[in-house]
C-alpha positions in Angstrom: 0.0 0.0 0.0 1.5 3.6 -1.2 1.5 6.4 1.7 -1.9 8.2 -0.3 -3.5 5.2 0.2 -3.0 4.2 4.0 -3.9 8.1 5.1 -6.7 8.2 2.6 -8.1 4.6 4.3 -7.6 5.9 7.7 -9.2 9.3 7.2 -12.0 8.3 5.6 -12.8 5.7 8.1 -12.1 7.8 11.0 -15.6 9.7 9.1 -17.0 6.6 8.7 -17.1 6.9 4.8 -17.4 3.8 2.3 -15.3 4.0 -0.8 -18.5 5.4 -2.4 -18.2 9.1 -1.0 -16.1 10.2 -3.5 -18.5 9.4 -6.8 -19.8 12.9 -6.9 -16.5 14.2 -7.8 -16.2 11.4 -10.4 -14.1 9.2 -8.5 -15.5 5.3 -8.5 -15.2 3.3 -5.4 -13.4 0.4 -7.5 -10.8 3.8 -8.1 -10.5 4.4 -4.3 -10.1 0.7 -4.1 -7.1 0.5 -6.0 -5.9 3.9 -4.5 -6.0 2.5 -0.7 -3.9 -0.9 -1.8 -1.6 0.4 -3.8 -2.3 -0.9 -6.8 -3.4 2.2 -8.4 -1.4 5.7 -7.6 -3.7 9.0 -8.4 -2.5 12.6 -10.0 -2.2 15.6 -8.5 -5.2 16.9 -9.3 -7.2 13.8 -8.1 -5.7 14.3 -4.5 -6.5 17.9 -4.2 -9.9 17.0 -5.2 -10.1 14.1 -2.9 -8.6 16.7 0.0 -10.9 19.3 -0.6 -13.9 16.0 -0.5 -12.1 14.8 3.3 -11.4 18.4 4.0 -8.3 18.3 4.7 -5.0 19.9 3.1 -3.1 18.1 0.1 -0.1 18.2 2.8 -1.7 15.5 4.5 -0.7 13.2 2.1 3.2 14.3 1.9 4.4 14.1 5.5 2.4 17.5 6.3 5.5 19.1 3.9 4.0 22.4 2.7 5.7 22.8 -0.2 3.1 22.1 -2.9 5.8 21.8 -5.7 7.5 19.3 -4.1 3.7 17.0 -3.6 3.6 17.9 -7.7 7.6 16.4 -8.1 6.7 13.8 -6.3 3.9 13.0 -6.9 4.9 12.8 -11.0 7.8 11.0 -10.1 5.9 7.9 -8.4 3.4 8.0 -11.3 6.4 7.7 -13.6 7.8 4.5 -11.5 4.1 3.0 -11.9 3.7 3.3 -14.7 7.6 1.1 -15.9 5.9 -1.2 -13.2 2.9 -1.5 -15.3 3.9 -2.6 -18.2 7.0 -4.4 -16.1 9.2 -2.3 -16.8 11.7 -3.4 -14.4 14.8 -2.1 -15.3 13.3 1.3 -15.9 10.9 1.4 -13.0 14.0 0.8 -11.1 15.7 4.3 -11.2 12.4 5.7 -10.9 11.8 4.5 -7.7 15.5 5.1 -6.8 14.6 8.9 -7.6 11.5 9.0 -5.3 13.8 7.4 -2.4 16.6 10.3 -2.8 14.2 13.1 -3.5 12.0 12.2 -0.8 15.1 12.3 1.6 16.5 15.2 1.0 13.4 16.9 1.4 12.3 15.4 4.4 9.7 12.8 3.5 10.4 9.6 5.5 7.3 7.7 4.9 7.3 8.3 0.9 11.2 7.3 1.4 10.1 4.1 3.1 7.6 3.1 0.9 10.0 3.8 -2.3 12.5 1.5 -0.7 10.1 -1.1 0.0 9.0 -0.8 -4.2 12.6 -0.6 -4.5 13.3 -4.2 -3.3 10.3 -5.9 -4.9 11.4 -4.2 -8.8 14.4 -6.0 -7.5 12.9 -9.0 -6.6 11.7 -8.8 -10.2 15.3 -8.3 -11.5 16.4 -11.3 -10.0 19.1 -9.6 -7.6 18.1 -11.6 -4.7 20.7 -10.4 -2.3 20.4 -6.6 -3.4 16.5 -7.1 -2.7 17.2 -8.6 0.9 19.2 -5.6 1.8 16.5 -3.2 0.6 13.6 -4.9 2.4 15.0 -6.2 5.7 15.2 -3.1 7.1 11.8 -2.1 6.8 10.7 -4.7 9.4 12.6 -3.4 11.9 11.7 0.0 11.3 9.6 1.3 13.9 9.5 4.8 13.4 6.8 4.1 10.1 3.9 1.9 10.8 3.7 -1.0 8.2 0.3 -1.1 7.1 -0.4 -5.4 7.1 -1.1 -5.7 3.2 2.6 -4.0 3.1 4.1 -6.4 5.6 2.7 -9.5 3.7 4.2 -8.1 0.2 7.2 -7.6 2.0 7.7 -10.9 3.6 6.3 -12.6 0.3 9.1 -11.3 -1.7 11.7 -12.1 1.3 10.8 -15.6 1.3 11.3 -16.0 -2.6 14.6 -14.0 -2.4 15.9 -16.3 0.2 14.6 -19.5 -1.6 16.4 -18.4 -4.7 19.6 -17.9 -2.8 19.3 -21.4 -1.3 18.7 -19.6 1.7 15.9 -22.1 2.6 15.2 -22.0 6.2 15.5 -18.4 6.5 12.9 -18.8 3.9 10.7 -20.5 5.8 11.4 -18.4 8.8 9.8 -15.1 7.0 7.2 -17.5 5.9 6.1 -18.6 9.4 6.3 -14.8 10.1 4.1 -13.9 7.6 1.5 -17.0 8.1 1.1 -16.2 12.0 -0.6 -12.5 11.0 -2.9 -14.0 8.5 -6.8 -15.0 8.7 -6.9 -18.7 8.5 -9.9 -18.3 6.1 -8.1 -15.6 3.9 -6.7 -16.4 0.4 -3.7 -14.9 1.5 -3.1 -17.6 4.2 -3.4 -20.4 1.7 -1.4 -18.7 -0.7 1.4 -18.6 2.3 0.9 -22.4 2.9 1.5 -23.2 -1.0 4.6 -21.5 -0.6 5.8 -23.2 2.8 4.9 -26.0 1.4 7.1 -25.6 -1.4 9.9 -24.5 0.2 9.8 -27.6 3.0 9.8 -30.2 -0.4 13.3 -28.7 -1.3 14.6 -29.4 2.1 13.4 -32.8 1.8 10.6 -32.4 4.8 8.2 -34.7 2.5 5.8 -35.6 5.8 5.4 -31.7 6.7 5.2 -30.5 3.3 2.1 -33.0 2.9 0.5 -31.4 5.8 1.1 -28.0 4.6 -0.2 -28.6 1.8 -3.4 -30.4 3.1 -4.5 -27.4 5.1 -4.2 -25.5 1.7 -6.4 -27.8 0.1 -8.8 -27.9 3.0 -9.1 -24.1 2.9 -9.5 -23.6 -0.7 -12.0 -26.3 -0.6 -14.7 -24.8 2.3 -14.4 -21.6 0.9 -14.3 -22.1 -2.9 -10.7 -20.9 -3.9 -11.1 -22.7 -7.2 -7.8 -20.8 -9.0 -5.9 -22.1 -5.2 -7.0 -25.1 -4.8 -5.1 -26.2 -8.1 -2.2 -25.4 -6.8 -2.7 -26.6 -3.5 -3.4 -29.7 -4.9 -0.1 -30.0 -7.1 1.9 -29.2 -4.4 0.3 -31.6 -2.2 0.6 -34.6 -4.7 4.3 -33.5 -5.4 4.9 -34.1 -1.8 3.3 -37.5 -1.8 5.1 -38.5 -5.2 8.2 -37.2 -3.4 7.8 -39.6 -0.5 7.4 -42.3 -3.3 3.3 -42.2 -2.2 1.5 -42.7 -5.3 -2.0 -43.6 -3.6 -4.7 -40.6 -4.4 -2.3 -38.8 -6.5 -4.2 -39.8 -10.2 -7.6 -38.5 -8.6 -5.8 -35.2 -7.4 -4.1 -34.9 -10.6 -7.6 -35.4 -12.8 -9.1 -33.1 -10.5 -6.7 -30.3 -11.2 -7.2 -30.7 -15.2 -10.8 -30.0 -14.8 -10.0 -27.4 -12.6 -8.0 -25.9 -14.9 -10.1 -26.5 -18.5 -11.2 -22.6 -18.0 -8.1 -20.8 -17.4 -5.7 -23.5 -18.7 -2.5 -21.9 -17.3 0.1 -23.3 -19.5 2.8 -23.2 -16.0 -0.1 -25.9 -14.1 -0.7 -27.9 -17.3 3.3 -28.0 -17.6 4.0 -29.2 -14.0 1.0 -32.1 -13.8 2.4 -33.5 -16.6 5.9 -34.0 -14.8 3.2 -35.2 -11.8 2.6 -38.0 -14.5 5.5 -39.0 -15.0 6.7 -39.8 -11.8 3.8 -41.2 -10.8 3.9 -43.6 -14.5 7.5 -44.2 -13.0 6.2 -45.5 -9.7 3.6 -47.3 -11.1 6.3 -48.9 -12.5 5.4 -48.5 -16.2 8.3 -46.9 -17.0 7.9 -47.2 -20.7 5.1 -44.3 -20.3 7.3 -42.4 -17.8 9.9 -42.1 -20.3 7.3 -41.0 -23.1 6.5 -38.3 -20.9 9.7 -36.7 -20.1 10.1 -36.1 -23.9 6.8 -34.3 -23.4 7.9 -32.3 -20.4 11.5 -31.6 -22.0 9.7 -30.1 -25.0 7.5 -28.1 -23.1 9.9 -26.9 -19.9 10.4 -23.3 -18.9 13.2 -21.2 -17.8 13.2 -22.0 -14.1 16.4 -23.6 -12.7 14.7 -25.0 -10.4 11.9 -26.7 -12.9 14.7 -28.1 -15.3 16.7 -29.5 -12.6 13.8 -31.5 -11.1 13.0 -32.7 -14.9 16.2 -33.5 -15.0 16.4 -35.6 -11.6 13.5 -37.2 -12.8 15.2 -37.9 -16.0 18.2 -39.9 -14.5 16.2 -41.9 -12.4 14.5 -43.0 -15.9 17.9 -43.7 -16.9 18.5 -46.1 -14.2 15.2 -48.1 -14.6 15.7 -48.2 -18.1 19.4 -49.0 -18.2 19.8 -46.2 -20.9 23.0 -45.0 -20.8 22.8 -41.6 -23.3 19.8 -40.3 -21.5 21.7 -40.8 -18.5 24.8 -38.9 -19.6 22.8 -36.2 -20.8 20.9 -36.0 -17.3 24.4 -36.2 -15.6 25.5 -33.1 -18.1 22.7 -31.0 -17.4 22.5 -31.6 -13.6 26.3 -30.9 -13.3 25.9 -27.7 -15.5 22.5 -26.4 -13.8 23.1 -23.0 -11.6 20.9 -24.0 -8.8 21.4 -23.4 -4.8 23.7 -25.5 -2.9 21.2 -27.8 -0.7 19.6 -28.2 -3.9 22.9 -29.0 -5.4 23.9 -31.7 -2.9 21.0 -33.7 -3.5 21.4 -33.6 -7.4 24.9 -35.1 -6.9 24.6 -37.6 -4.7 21.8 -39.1 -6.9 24.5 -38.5 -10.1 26.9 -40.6 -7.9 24.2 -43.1 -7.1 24.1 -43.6 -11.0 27.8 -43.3 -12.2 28.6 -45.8 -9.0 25.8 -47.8 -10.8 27.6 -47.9 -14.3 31.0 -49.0 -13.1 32.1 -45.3 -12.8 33.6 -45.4 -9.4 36.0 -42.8 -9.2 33.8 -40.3 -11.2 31.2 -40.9 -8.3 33.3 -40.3 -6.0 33.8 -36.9 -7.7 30.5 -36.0 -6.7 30.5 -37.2 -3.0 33.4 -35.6 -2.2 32.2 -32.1 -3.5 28.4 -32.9 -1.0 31.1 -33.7 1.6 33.4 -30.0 0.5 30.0 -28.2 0.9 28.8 -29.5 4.2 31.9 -28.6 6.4 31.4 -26.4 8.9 27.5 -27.0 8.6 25.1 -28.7 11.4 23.7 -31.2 8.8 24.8 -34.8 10.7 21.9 -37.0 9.0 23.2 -35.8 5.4 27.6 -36.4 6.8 26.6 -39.5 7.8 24.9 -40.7 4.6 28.4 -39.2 3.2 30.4 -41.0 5.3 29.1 -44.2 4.7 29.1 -44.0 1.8 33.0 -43.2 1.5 33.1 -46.0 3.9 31.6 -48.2 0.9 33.8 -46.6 -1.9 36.8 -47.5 0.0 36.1 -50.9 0.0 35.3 -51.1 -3.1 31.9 -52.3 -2.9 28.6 -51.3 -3.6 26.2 -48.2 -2.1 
């Protein structure tokens, strides 16, 4: 929510107003709407005549700074940055906002500096420069001095959590997750949308059991109060998890259920990721035949994520294995080892790529790849994942098989 809107909200309830008082100077309530979350920014000339409606000065609005050229400046320069964000605009409605921040402090306007830094680090969010986006938004939940309005604080900690999980970061992602879940209204779509992501965040930990549960009270509230465009997603996460935990049992209904769901909208992104669903669970049907079929269907069809190829990819080499096919397995090997993904992620890729090189008589090549899990988990309090390590070194040494 911008500054306009969270003074504009709490005058106008302070008079007990709907969103409706302002339609005799032509301004709707769906308008007002926007204005109080943010998602809408007005001229100049709509918030003098708003402030003449709430009879109050335009000042209000700006800190109580009296200079009305500076409300103008301003107020042109934050349209400017909406409107790059718009049409997303990133890397140009990234200087904008950087020129709202440093005019609104040296002119002494600390909440329109706050809330520029705050759009700031979610354009850089957008960018991709997940550490740079950290460092902009971090601050602003400790800062005390500027209320945080709660649709703010969930944006904020929304694009924490997805900074952190692209950094690998995963538990601190969870942390601002947790955070953010223990303000919500277990009814809201906001809370589910929260458990989708925990959820999704625990699977790449490995937390299989807690993931499902996670992802079962997403599905439960989507389901009693008709979240329709949630529950699809709730429901692939959830059947991910159980596929995960090598549960195929209830996955093919949950799977059917979220192509009906998704015959209005069809979003290309679902329709994508139940097909990998498929394919794993073809594989533990143990039809791997079809499996393989559709990995060629998902390998046509993937997207840019890291995190999506990689996990086609996993799936890929564990094909390999069933099937004994040694160029798909290479190739799986090749594109795991290339991939630019996190380090937990990392570490779980390579043990399975030594599981399958130790598998094909490629011993010392395996051990290649369990001596980097073991380079990457000194100094770290991960003793289940060392020992597995260990042991297996233990094995390798012997020469026999893991």
């Amino acid at each position: 929510m911008s500054r306009f809107g969270e003074v504009l909200r709490e005058i106008r309830m302070s008079k007990g107003w709907t969103q409706n008082a302002f339609r005799s100077i032509g301004i709707s309530a769906n308008l007002i709407g926007q204005y109080e979350s943010g998602r809408s920014l007005p001229s100049y000339e709509n918030i003098q005549r708003i402030s003449d409606v709430l009879q109050v000065s335009p000042s209000v609005f700006f800190d109580d700074h009296p200079k009305e050229d500076h409300h103008k400046l301003l107020t042109t320069l934050i349209q400017e940055a909406d409107r790059e964000e718009t049409r997303q605009a990133w890397e140009f409605a990234l200087p904008c906002w950087q020129a709202v921040e440093a005019f609104a402090r040296c002119h002494g306007l600390p909440s329109h500096q706050f809330t520029a830094q705050i759009r700031r680090g979610m354009v850089l969010t957008r960018l991709g420069r997940w550490q740079e986006a950290i460092d902009a938004l971090l601050p602003m939940l400790a800062n005390r001095a500027i209320p945080i309005s709660q649709d703010t604080l969930f944006d904020v900690l929304s694009n924490l959590a997805h900074c952190a999980r692209s950094l690998g970061l995963y538990h601190q992602a969870i942390t601002y997750l947790h955070i953010q879940g223990a303000s919500l209204d277990r009814s809201s779509k906001s809370w589910v949308k929260n458990r989708i992501n925990l959820g999704s965040v625990m699977m790449l930990l490995g937390d299989w059991s807690e993931s499902v549960s996670v992802y079962r009270e997403a599905v439960q509230t989507s389901e009693t109060y008709g979240y329709g465009d949630l529950l699809r997603w709730a429901l692939l996460g959830w059947s991910s998890a159980l596929l995960n935990q090598g549960v195929d049992v209830g996955v093919a209904d949950s799977l059917h259920r979220i192509e009906r769901l998704n015959q209005e909208e069809q979003n290309p992104d679902l329709s994508r990721r139940v097909l990998h669903n498929w394919m794993v669970y073809a594989r533990l049907q143990g039809d791997v035949m079809t499996s393989k079929m559709l990995f060629d269907a998902c390998q046509a069809s993937v997207g840019e994520d890291p995190e999506e190829i990689c996990t086609l990819w996993e799936e890929g080499l564990r094909i390999a294995m069933q099937l004994e096919d040694p160029n798909l397995g290479m190739a799986a090997v090749h594109q795991l080892t290339e991939a630019d993904i996190p380090i937990p992620m990392r570490r779980s890729m390579d043990l399975l790529i030594a599981e399958y090189l130790w598998q094909n008589g490629h011993t010392e090549d395996a051990r290649i790849y369990v001596s980097r899990v073991r380079l990457s988990l000194q100094g770290e309090k991960d003793p289940w994942a060392y020992r597995i390590v260990a042991l297996w070194d233990k094995f390798g040494e012997r020469g026999g098989n893991v």
